[in-house]
N, C-alpha and C positions, 0 to 999 in steps of 0.2 A: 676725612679731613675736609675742610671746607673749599669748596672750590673757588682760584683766584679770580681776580676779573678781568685783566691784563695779560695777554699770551707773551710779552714779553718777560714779566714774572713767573712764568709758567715752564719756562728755561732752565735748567738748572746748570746750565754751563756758564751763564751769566754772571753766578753769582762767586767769587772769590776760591779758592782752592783752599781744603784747612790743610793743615802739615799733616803728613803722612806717620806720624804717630799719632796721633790726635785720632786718626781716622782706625788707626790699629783699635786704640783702646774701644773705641765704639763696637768695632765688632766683638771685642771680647766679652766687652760687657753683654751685648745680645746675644752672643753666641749662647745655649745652653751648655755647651760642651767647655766651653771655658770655667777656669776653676778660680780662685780667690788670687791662689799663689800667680795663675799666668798672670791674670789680670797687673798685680803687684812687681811683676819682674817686667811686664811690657812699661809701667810706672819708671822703676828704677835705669832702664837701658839709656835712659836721658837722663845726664846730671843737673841740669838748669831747671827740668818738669822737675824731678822730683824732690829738689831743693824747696820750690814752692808748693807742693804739696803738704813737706815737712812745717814752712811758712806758716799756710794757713790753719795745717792742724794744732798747730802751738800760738797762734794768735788769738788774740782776745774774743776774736770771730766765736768760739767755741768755747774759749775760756778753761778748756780742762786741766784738771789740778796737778799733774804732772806733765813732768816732758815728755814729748813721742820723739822717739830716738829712729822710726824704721817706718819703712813705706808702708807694710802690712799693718802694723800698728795706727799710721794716717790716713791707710784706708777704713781703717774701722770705725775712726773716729769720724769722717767725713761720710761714710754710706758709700756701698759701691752702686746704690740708685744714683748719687751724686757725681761719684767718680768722673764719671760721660761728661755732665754737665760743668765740671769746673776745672777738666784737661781741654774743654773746648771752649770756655769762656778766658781760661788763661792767655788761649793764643788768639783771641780777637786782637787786643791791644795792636798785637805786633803784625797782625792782615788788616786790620783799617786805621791807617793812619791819616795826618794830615793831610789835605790835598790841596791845592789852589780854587778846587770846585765847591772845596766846603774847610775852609782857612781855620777851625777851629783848632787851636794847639793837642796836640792827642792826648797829654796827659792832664791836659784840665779837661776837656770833653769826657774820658773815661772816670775822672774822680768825680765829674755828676754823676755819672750811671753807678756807678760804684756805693755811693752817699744815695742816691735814690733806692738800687738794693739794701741797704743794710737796715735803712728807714724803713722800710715796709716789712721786712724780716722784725725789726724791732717792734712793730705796730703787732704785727703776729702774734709775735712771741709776748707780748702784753696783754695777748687776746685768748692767753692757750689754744692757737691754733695747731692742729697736725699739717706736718711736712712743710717748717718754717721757709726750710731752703727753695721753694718754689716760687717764694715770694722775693729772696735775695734774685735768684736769676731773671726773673721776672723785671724785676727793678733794673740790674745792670744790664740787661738787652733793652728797653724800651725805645731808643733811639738810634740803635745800629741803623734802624733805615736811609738815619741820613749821610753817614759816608758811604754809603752801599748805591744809596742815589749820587753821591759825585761819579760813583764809578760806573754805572748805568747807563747816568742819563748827564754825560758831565757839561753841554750848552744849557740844558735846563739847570741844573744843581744850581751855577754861575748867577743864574738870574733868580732862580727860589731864595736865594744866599743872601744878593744883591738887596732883594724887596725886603726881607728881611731887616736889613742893618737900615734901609731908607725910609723905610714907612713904617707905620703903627698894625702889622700884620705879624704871626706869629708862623712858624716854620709849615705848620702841617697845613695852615692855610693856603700860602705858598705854594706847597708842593699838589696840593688838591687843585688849585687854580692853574698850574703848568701842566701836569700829569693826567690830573680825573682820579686818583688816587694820592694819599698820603703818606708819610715815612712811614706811619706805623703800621701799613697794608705790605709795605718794602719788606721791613722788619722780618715781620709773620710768616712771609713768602722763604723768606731765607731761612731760618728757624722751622719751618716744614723739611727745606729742600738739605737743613744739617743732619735732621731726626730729632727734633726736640720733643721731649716729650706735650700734648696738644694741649693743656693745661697752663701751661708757663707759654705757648704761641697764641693761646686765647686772648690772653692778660695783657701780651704785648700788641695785640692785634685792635684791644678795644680799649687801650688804658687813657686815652682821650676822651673816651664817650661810654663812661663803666653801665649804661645802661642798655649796650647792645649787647651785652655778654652771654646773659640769660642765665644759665647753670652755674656759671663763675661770677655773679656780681661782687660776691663778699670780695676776692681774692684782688678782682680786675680796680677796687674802687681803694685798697689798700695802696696799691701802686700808685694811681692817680693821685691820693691823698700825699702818698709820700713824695713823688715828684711837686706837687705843690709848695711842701717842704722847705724841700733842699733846694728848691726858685728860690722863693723868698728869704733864706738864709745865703743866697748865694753863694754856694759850693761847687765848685767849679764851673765850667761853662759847656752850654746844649745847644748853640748856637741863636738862639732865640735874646731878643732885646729884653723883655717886658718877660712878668712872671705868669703862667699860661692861665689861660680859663678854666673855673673852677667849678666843678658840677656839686650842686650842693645836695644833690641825690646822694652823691659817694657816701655822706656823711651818717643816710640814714641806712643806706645796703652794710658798709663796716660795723657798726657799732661799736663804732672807736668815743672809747671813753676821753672828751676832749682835757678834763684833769688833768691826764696823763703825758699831756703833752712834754711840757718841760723836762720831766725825763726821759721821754723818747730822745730829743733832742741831745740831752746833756749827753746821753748814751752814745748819741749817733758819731758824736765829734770825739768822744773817746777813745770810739774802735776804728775812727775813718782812717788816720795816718797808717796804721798797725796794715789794715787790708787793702790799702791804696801801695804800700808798697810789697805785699804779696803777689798783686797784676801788673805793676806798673816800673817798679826798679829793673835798670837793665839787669843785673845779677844779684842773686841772692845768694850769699852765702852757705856753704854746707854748713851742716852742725855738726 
């Protein structure tokens, strides 16, 4: 992996604690020795996880033509490559929330990133890409760096925040002008230090600047494009004034057919309520 540039990022005690099933499931999933079924009953031992499990695999997110009644059945339909990846984006919501350092309300901060992943999965998925969901996670991390920097760095955050709402500068600018690094170098750092797969911490590492990506341009310039997006539709809030700068490289590394846009769109705000309250409702209901 790449090495960070800040020995305080370099910490891994710095960065938040996930729940202790969160972290179960991770190893099961890497475990070789784990089977479909553990993996699936470490799932079920939580009523509240595996209610949103059942959530998202019955949401439009996936769209499949019957109902999934059973955790085995929503792992299958979700991928247990997946699994890891959305028992631990589940419980961001509820590890970064609000702060005073970074006053963004949590549930409109999250239903940007969330609107950002589904935009870019949608982009994908218009593109016949493989392994759409790379790009959903991709999307809904791109900005964790910056409640992860209230928690950090929170006399800095204060002031990154501050310049933000007062002057014509945008967050990563900010945070590169206080720090020497940026949210999305924060981000990337953390997403190493959870096990993210390095593919989805590429994307989040360079989705400002999709030209450093190098291996990943298509992927890294998908994000970029769909955060552009969901600014300029204003879909929830990323703490940022102004709708960010737009690399018009991204345009030619995608090969996003720009046609297609209005049904990207039309799509994106169809499935956004459906999966904003899969991450975001305090309780879901069993089925």
């Amino acid at each position: 992996m790449i090495s960070l540039l800040n020995p305080v990022l370099e910490d891994a005690d710095k960065f938040p604690l996930l729940p202790p099933l969160v972290l179960a499931i991770e190893d099961a999933v890497d475990s070789p020795e784990s089977s479909f079924e553990d993996i699936a009953r470490i799932v079920e031992s939580d009523a509240d996880l595996a209610s949103r499990f059942l959530a998202l695999a019955n949401s439009c997110f996936y769209n499949y033509p019957i109902t999934i009644a059973s955790i085995p059945d929503a792992l299958s339909v979700i991928g247990l490559r997946n699994t890891r990846n959305v028992s631990l984006s589940l419980s961001l919501p509820r590890v970064l929330k609000q702060t005073p350092e970074f006053p963004v309300p949590t549930d409109q901060f999250w239903r940007h990133n969330i609107a950002v992943g589904l935009c870019a999965r949608l982009i994908a998925l218009e593109s016949r890409d493989a392994n759409t969901e790379r790009h959903f996670f991709a999307g809904f991390l791109h900005k964790i760096g910056r409640p992860l920097i209230a928690n950090l760095f929170p006399e800095e955050a204060k002031d990154i925040y501050r310049r933000t709402q007062k002057k014509e500068i945008h967050y990563q600018q900010a945070a590169h002008s206080a720090l020497g690094f940026d949210d999305a170098e924060v981000g990337a750092a953390a997403l190493q230090h959870w096990r993210f797969p390095e593919n989805i911490v590429t994307l989040v590492r360079h989705h400002n600047k999709p030209v450093l990506a190098r291996n990943h341009l298509r992927g890294v310039s998908l994000v970029h494009i769909a955060n552009f997006i969901v600014s300029a539709l204003d879909l929830g809030e990323s703490g940022d004034r102004f709708v960010p700068e737009f690399s018009e490289a991204a345009w030619g590394y995608s090969n996003f057919d720009e046609s297609k846009l209005s049904t990207i769109v039309a799509e994106l705000l169809r499935q956004l309520d459906s999966v904003c309250h899969v991450f975001l409702s305090p309780k879901i209901e069993s089925r």
